[in-house]
C-alpha positions as a Python dict, from the first residue, in 0.01 Angstrom:
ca = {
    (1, 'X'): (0, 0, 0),
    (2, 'X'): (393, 80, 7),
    (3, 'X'): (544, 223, -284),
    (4, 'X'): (800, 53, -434),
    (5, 'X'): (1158, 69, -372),
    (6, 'X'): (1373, 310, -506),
    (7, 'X'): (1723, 214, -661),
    (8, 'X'): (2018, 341, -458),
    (9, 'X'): (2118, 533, -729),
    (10, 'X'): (1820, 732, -689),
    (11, 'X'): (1635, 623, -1014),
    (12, 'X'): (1304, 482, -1112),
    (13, 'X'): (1338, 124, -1222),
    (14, 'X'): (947, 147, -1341),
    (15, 'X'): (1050, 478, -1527),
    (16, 'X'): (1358, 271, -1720),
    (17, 'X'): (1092, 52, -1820),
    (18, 'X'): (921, 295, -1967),
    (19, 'X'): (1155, 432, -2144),
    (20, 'X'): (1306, 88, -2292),
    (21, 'X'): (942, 39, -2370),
    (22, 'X'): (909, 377, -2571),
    (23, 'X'): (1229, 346, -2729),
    (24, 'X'): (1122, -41, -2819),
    (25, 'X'): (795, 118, -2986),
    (26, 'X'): (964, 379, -3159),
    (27, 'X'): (1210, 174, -3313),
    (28, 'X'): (905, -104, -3424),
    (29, 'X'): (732, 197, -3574),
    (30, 'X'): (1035, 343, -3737),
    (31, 'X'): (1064, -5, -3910),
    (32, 'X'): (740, -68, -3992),
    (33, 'X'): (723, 254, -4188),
    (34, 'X'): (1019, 164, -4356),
    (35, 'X'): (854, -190, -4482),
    (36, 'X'): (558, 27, -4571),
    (37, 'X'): (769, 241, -4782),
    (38, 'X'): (920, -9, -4979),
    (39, 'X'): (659, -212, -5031),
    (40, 'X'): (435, 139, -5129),
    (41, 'X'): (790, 217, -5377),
    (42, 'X'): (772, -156, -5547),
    (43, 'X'): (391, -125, -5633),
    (44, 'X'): (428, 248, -5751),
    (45, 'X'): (695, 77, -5970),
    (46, 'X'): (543, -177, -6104),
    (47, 'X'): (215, -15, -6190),
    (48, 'X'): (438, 255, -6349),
    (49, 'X'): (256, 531, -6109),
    (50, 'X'): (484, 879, -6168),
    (51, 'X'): (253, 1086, -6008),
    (52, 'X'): (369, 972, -5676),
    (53, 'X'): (741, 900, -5657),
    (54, 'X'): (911, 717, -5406),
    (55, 'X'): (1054, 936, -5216),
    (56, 'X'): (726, 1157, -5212),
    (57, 'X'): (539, 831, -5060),
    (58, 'X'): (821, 794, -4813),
    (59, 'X'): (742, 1177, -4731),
    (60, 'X'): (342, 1128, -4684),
    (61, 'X'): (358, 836, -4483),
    (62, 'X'): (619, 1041, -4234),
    (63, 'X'): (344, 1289, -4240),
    (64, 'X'): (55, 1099, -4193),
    (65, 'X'): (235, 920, -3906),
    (66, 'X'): (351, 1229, -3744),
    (67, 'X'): (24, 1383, -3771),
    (68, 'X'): (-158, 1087, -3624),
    (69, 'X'): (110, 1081, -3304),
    (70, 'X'): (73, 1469, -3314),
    (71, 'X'): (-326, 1448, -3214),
    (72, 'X'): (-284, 1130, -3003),
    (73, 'X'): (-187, 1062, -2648),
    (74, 'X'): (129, 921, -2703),
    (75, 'X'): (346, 976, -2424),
    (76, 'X'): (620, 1232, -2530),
    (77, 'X'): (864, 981, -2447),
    (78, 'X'): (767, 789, -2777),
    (79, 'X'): (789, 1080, -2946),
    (80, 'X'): (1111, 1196, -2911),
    (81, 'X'): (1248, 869, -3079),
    (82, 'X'): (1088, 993, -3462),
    (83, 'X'): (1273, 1332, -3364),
    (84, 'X'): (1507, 1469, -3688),
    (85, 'X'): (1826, 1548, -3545),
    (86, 'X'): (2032, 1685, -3779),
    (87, 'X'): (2374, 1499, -3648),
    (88, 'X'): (2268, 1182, -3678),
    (89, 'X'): (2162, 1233, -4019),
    (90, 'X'): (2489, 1428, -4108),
    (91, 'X'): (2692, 1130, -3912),
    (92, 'X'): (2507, 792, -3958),
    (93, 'X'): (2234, 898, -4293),
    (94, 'X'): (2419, 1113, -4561),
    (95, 'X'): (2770, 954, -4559),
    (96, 'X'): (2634, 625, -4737),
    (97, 'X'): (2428, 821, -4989),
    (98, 'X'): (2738, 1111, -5074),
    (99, 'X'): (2945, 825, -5114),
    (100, 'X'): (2715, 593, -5315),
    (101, 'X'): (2620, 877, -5512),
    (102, 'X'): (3016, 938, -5628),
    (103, 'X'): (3083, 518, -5604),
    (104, 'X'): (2768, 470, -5873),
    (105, 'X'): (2914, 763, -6122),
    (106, 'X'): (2948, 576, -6481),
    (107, 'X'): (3293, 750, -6580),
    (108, 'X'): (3204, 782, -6959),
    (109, 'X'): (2904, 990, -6931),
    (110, 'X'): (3044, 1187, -6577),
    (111, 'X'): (3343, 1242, -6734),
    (112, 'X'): (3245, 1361, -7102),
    (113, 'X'): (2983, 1610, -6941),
    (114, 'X'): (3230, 1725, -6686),
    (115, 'X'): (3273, 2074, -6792),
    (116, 'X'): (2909, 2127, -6812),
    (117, 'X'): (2814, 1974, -6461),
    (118, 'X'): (3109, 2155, -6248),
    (119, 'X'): (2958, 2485, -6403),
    (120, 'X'): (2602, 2385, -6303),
    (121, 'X'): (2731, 2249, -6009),
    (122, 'X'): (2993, 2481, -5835),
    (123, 'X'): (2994, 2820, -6112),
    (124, 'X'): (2543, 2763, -6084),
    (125, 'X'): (2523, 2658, -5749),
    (126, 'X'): (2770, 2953, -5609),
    (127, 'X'): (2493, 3215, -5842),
    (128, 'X'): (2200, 3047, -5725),
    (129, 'X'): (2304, 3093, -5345),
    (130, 'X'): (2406, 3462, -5339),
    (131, 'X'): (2093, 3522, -5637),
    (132, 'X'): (1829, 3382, -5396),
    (133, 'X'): (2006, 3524, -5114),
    (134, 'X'): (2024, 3916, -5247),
    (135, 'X'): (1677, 3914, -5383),
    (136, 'X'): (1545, 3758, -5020),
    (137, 'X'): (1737, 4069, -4860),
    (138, 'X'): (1608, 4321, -5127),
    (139, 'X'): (1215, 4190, -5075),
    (140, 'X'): (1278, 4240, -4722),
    (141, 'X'): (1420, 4575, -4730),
    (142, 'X'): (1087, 4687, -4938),
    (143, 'X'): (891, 4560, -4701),
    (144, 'X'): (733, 4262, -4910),
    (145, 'X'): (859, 4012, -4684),
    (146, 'X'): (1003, 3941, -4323),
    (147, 'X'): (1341, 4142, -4313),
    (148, 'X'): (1677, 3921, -4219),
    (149, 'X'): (2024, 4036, -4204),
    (150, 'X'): (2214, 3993, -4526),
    (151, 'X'): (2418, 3752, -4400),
    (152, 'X'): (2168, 3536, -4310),
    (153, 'X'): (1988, 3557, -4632),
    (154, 'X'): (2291, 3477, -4784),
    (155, 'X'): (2281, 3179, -4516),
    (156, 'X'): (1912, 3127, -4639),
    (157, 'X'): (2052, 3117, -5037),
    (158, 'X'): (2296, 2917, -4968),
    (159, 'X'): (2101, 2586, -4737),
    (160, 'X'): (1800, 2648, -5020),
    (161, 'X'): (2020, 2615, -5311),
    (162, 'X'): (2093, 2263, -5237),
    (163, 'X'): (1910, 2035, -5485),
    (164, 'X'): (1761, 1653, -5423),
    (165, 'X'): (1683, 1500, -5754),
    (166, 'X'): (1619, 1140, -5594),
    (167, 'X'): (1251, 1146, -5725),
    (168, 'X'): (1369, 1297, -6111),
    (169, 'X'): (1630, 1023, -6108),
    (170, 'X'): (1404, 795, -6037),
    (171, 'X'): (1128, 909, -6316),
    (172, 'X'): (1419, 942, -6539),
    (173, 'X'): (1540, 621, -6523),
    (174, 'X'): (1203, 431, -6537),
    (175, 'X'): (1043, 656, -6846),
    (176, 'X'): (1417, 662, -7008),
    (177, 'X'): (1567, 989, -7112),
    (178, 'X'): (1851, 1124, -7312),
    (179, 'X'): (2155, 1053, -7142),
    (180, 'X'): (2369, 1361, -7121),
    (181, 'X'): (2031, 1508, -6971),
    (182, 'X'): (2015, 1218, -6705),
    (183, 'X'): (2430, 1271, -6652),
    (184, 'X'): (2387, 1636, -6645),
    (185, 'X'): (2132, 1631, -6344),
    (186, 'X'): (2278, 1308, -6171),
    (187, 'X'): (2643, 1519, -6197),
    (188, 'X'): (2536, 1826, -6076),
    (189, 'X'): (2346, 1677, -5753),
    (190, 'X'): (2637, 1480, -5660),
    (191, 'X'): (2858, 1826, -5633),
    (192, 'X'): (2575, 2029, -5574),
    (193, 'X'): (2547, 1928, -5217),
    (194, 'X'): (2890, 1922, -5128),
    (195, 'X'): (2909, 2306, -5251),
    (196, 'X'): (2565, 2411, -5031),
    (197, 'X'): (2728, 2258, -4706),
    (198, 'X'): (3036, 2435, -4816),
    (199, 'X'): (2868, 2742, -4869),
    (200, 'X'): (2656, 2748, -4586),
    (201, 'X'): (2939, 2653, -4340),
    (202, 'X'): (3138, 2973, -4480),
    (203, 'X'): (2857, 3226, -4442),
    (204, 'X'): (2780, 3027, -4123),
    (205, 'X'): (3110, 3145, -3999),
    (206, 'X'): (3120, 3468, -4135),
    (207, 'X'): (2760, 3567, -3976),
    (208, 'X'): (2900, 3393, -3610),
    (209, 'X'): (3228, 3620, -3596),
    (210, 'X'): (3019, 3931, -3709),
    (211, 'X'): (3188, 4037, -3999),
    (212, 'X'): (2962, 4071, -4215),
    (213, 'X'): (3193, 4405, -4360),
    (214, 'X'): (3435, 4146, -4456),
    (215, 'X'): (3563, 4148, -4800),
    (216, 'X'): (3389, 3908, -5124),
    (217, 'X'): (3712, 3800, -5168),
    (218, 'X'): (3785, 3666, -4832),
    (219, 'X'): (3435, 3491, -4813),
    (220, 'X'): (3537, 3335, -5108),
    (221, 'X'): (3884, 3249, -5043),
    (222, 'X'): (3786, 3049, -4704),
    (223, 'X'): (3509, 2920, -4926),
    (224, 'X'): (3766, 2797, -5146),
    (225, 'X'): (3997, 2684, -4849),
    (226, 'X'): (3701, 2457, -4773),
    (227, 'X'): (3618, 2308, -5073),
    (228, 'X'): (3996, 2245, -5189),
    (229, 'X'): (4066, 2093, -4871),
    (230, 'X'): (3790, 1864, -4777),
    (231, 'X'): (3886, 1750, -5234),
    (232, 'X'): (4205, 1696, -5092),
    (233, 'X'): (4142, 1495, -4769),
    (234, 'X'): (3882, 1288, -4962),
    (235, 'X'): (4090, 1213, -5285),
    (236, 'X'): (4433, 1154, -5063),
    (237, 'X'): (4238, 865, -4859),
    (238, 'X'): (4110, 720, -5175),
    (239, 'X'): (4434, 689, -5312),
    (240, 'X'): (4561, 548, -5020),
    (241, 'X'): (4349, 291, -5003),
    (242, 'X'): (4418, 204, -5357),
    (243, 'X'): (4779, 162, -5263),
    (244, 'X'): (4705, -75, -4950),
    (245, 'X'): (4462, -294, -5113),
    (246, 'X'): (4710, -326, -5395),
    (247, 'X'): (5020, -425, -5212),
    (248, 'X'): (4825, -613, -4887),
    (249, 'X'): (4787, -880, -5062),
    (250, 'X'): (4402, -929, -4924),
    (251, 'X'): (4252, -1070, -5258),
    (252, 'X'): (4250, -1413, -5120),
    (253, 'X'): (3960, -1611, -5025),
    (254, 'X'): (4006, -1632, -4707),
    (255, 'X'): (4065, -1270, -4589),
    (256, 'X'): (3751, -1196, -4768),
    (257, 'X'): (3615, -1048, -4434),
    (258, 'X'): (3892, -862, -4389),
    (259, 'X'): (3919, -709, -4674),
    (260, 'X'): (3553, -624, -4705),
    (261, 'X'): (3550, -453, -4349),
    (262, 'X'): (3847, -240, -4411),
    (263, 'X'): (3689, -107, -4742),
    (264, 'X'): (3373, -37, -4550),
    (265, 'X'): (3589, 136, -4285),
    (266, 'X'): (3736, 415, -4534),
    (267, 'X'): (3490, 642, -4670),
    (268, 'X'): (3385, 705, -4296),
    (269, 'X'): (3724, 763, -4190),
    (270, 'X'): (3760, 993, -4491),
    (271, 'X'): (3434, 1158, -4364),
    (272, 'X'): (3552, 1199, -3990),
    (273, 'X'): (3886, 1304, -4056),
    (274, 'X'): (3770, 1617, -4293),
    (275, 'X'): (3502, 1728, -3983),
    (276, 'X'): (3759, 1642, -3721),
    (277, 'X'): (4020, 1891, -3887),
    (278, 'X'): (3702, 2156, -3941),
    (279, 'X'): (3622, 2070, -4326),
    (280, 'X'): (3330, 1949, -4517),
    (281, 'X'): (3273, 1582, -4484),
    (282, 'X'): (3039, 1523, -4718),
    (283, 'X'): (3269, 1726, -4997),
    (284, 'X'): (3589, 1439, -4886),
    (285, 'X'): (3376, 1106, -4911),
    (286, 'X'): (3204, 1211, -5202),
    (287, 'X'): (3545, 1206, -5371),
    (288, 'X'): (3644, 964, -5203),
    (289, 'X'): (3385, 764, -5347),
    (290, 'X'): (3515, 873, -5717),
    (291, 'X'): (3859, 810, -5631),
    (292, 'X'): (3769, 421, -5475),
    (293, 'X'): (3558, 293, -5774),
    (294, 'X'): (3808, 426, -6008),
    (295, 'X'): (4128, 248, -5870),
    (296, 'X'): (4060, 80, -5537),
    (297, 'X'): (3772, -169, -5637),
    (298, 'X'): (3960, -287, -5898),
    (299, 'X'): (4217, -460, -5659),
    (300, 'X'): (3923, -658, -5455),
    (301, 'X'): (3884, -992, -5505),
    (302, 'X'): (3539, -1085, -5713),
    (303, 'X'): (3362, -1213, -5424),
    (304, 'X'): (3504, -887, -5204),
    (305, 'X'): (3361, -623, -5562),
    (306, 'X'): (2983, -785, -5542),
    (307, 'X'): (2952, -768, -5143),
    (308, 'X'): (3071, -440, -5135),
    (309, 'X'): (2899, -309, -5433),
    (310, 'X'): (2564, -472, -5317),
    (311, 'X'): (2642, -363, -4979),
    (312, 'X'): (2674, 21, -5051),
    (313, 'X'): (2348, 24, -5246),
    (314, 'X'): (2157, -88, -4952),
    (315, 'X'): (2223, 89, -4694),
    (316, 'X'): (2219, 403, -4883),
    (317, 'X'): (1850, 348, -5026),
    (318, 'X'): (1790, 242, -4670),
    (319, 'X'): (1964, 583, -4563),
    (320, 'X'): (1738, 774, -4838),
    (321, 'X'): (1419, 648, -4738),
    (322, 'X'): (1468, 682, -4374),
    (323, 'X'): (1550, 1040, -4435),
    (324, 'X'): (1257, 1108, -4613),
    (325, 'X'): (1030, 926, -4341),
    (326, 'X'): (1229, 1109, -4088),
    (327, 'X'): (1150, 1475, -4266),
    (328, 'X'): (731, 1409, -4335),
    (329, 'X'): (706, 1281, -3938),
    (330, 'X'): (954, 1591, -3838),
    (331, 'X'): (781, 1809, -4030),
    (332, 'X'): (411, 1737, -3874),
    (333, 'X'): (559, 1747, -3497),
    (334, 'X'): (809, 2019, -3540),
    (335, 'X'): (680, 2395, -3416),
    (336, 'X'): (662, 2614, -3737),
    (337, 'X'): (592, 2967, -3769),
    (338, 'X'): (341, 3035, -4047),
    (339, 'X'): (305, 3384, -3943),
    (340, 'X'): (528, 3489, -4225),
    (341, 'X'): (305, 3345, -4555),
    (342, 'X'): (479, 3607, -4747),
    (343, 'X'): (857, 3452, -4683),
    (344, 'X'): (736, 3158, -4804),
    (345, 'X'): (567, 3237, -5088),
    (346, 'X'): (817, 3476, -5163),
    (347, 'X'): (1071, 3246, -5117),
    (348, 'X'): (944, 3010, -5383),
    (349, 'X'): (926, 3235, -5623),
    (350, 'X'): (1313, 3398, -5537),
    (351, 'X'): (1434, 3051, -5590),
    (352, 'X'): (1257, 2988, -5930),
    (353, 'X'): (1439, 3309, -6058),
    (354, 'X'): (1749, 3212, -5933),
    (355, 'X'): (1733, 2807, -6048),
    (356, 'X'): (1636, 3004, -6373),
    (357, 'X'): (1933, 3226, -6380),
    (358, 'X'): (2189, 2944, -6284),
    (359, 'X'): (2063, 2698, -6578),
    (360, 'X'): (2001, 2908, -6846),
    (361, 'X'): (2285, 3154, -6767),
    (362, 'X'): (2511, 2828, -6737),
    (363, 'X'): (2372, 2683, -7037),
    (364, 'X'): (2489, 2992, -7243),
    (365, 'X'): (2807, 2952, -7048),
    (366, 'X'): (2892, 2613, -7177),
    (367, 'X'): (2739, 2626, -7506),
    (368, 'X'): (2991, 2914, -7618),
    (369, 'X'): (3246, 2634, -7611),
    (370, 'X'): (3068, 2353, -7798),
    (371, 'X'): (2970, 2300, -8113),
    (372, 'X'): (2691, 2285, -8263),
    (373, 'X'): (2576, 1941, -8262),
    (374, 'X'): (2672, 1921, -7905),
    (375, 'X'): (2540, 2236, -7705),
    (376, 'X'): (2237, 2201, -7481),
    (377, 'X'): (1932, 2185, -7615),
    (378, 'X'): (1636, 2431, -7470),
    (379, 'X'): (1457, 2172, -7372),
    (380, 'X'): (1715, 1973, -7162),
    (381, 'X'): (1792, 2335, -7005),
    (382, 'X'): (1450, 2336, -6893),
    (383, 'X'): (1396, 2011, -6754),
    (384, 'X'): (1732, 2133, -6573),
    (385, 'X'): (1567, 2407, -6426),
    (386, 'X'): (1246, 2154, -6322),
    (387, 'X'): (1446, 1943, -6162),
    (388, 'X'): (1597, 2103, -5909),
    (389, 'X'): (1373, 1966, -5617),
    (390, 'X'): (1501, 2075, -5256),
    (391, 'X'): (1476, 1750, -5036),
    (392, 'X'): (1680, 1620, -4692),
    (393, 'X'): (2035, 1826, -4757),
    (394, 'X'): (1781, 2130, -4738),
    (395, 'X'): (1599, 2066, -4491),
    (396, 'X'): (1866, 1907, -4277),
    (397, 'X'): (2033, 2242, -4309),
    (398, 'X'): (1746, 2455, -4233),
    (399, 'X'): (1752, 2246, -3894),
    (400, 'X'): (2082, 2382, -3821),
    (401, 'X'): (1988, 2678, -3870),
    (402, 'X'): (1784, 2720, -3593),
    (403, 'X'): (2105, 2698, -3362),
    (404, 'X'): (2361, 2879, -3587),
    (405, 'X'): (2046, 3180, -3580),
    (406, 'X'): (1830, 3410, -3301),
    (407, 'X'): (1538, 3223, -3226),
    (408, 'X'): (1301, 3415, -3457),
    (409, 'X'): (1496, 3426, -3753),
    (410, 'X'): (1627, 3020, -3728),
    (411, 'X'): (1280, 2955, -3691),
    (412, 'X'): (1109, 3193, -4008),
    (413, 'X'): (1429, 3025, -4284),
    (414, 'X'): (1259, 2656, -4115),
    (415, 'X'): (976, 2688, -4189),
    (416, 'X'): (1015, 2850, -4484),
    (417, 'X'): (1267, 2554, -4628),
    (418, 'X'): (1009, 2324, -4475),
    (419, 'X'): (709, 2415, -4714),
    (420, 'X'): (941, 2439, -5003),
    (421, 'X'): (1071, 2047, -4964),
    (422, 'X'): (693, 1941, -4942),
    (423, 'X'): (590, 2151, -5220),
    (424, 'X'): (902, 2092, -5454),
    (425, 'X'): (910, 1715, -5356),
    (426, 'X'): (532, 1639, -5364),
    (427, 'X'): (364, 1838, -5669),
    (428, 'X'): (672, 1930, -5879),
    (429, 'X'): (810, 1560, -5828),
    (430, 'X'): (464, 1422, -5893),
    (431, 'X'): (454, 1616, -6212),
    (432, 'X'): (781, 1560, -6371),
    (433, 'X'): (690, 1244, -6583),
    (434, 'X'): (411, 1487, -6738),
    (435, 'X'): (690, 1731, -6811),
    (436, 'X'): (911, 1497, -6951),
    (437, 'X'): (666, 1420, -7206),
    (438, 'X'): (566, 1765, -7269),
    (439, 'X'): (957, 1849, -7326),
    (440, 'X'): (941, 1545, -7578),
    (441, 'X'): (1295, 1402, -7397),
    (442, 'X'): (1112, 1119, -7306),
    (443, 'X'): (1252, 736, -7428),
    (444, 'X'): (1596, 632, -7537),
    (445, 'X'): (1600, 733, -7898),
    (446, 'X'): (1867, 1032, -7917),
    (447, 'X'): (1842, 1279, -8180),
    (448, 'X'): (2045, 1245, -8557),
    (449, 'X'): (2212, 1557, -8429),
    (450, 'X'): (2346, 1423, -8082),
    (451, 'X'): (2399, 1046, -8197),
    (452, 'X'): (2706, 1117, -8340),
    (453, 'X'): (2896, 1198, -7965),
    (454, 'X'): (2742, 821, -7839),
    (455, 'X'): (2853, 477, -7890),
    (456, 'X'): (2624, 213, -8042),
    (457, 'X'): (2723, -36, -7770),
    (458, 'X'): (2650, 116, -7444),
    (459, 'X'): (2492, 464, -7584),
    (460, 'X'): (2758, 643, -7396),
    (461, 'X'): (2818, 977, -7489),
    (462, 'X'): (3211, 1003, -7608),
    (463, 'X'): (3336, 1350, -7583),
    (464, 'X'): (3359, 1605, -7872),
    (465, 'X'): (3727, 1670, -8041),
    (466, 'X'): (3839, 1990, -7886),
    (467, 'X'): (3834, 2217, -8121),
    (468, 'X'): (3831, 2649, -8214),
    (469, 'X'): (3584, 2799, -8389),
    (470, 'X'): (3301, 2627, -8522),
    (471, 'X'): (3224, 2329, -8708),
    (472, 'X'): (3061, 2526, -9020),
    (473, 'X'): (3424, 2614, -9142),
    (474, 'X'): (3501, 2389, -9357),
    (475, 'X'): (3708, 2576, -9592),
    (476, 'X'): (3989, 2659, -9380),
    (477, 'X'): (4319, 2690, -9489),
    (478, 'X'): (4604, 2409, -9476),
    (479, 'X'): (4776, 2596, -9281),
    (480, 'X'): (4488, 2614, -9019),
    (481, 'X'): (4405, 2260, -9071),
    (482, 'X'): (4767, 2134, -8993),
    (483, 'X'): (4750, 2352, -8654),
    (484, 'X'): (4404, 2261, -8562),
    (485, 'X'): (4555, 1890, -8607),
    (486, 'X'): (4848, 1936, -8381),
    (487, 'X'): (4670, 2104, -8117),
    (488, 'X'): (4375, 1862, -8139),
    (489, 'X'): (4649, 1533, -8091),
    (490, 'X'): (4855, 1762, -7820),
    (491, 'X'): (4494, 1770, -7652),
    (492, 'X'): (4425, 1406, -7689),
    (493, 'X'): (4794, 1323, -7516),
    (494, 'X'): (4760, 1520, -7212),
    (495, 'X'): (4383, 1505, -7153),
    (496, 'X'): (4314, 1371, -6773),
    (497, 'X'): (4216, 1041, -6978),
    (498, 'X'): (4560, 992, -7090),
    (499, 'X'): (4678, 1058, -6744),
    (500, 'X'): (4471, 809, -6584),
    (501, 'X'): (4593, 569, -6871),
    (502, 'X'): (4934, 642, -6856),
    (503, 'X'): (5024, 667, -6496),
    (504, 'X'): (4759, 693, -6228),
    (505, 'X'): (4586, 352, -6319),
    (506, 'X'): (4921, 127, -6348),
    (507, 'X'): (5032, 289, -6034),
    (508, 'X'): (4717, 241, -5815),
    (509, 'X'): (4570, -48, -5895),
    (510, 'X'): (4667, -379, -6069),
    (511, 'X'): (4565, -288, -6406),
    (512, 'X'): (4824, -209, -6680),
    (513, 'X'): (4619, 107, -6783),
    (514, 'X'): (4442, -107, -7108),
    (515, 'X'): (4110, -163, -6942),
    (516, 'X'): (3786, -4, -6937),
    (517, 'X'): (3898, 341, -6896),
    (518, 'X'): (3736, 599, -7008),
    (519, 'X'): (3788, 587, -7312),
    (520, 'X'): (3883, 881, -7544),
}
């Protein structure tokens, strides 16, 4: 019997057809995981089921699929379809969820607790990193663990220092919680992930031109190059789209399409435009969102505010629970090197300590300028410090790292990161509704002591009066009183509030300023 024909080109038609026929399964597979997912997330839901999250069911059904093409005789050609690759979820995954995450903020509660979450988030995150990465470099260098260069522990610190709270959100917002705690960890894994990549990406850089001898201060200076620029980049785009929606004149019904499309288009062209100049993407559109829900939706039409609204919450919990299907099957068909238990266990402990020392160090940080009846509670600080689960951004970055490192040592931190996302994700996101309750935070009811900083209406916290010294002294002189007045309504006129107010919300957007800001 003849063979068949080859194609001039050389090629296998019968091998295309293969291949189309693998990628066609994969895809199928890819979606019917994602059905199961949902449909697993809306029963765990409704039967009120905490000890399996979302996102952790997402996670075991990756596994159990990966496991079950791992010890089958599925051609490899199939496999390589469920393969993680790291670009495509930096590219095509996190941009919708970074920019949903800063789209979604609620300004009141963001913006009231912002001192607190840019210290857990940039001051915390910034300890945690160079914390997790010394004390991984001193275990090493007594011999209790697998020894890596400093730099790449710092590396290590800084990829495993990125939190994922998807499943505590989650928990928090079905069991209901006080809401400074819920804005505290919501705001502090919206930056926190921007300032990992950021960090990472420096000591990336510093470990690939060999100077590890370089100064602190220069690390952190091109760490703060980064970070300022890709704030820059993300807010400048923002604002600029503000201004064109404004004076385009696109609220109209019938350039609805058009005017949805082009609001789609920005946060990706903020996103491409920080990598393509060699900054952090995800830092730009997460501002970017910020910047757009603040003064750019406002100039849609209606219709144009509820597609794009509706349309940015899908694909980004379509985005999230791919990712976490994506990590449970790349975790089961990945090569792993378990020869190095201690770094792992190790590990795990190193980052309790240093979650511990950025909350509670933090914590003291920001109470010192509260008062009383507002400073963190112990218990919120240590649902803080249970919260921070290490999910995709981890991992994603731990994937990375086995190009950016020598075979050996990308391959030890990957493994490594890969044990702590399953056990952070799995048993310490299965257990949070328990801890909640334990902690007593659980429900809406707010304390006599805190109720005073929310509003009845929306139980929004409002901020605290800026004040010296502490509320106790209540027989102060005139004097002091008068001063403490003055500097309190000097505060009030040139808080960023007043600014928005004033001059960046009549400029941007269509709004006279009077709307629902803020609020003071």
């Amino acid at each position: 019997m003849e063979e068949p024909p080859m194609s001039p080109a050389g090629h296998d038609p019968q091998g295309k057809v293969k291949q189309q026929q693998a990628a066609g399964v994969g895809i199928l597979l890819q979606i019917m995981m994602l059905v199961l997912s949902f449909v697993l997330g809306h029963v765990l839901r409704r039967h009120r089921f905490h000890y399996l999250p979302e996102a952790s069911g997402s996670l075991l059904i990756g596994l159990i699929v990966g496991v079950l093409a791992n010890i089958s005789d599925t051609e490899i050609s199939i496999r390589t379809w469920f393969n993680f690759h790291e670009e495509f979820f930096f590219l095509f995954l996190l941009p919708p969820i970074i920019f949903q995450s800063g789209f979604s903020l609620q300004p009141k509660p963001f913006f009231s607790n912002f001192g607190a979450i840019v210290t857990f988030a940039i001051i915390g995150t910034f300890v945690a990193s160079f914390v997790t990465g010394g004390l991984v470099y001193l275990g090493g260098s007594m011999y209790l663990m697998y020894k890596l260069p400093f730099v790449e522990c710092l590396m290590f610190g800084a990829l495993i220092s990125a939190t994922d709270p998807v499943t505590v959100l989650s928990i928090f917002q079905d069991v209901g919680t006080d809401v400074n705690l819920y804005a505290l960890v919501f705001g502090e894994s919206v930056l926190n992930d921007a300032m990992a990549i950021s960090l990472y990406r420096t000591m990336s850089l510093v470990n690939r031109q060999s100077s590890s001898g370089e100064h602190f201060l220069m690390v952190v200076i091109r760490f703060l190059e980064i970070f300022a620029g890709s704030m820059s980049a993300g807010v400048g785009v923002g604002f600029t789209s503000a201004l064109l929606f404004k004076y385009a004149g696109l609220d109209t019904e019938n350039l609805q399409n058009l005017e949805c499309c082009l609001f789609v288009l920005f946060p990706y062209f903020s996103y491409m435009l920080a990598e393509g100049v060699g900054l952090s993407g995800i830092v730009s559109i997460l501002f970017t969102g910020i910047v757009m829900k603040r003064y750019t939706f406002s100039n849609l039409s209606e219709a144009s505010q509820s597609f794009v609204s509706s349309f940015f919450h899908l694909i980004s919990s379509l985005a999230e629970t791919f990712t976490f299907i994506y990590m449970g099957f790349d975790i089961a068909m990945e090569q792993h090197s378990w020869s190095h238990v201690g770094f792992i266990l190790f590990s795990i402990l190193f980052i309790g300590v240093a979650r511990a020392v950025n909350v509670f160090g933090c914590a003291y940080l920001v109470n010192l300028f509260r008062q009383d009846n507002q400073k963190l509670p112990m218990k919120h600080q240590k649902a803080l410090w249970y919260s921070g689960l290490r999910g995709a951004m981890a991992f994603a970055l731990a994937l990375q790292s086995l190009h950016d490192l020598p075979e050996g040592h990308g391959q030890i931190i990957f493994t490594a990161t890969t044990a702590i996302v399953v056990v952070t994700v799995l048993l310490i996101g299965g257990s949070t509704g328990k801890m909640l309750e334990a902690l007593e935070v659980v429900g809406d009811d707010l304390d006599d002591s805190m109720s005073e900083g929310f509003e009845e209406s929306d139980h929004r916290y409002v901020p605290p009066p800026f004040s010296i010294g502490t509320s106790s002294d209540e027989d102060t002189s005139s004097s002091g009183s008068r001063f403490k007045m003055k500097l309190k309504e000097f505060h009030k006129t040139t808080t960023f509030t007043a600014l928005d107010k004033n001059f960046l919300t009549p400029f941007f957007t269509t709004n006279s300023g009077d709307g629902d800001g803020d609020g003071e």
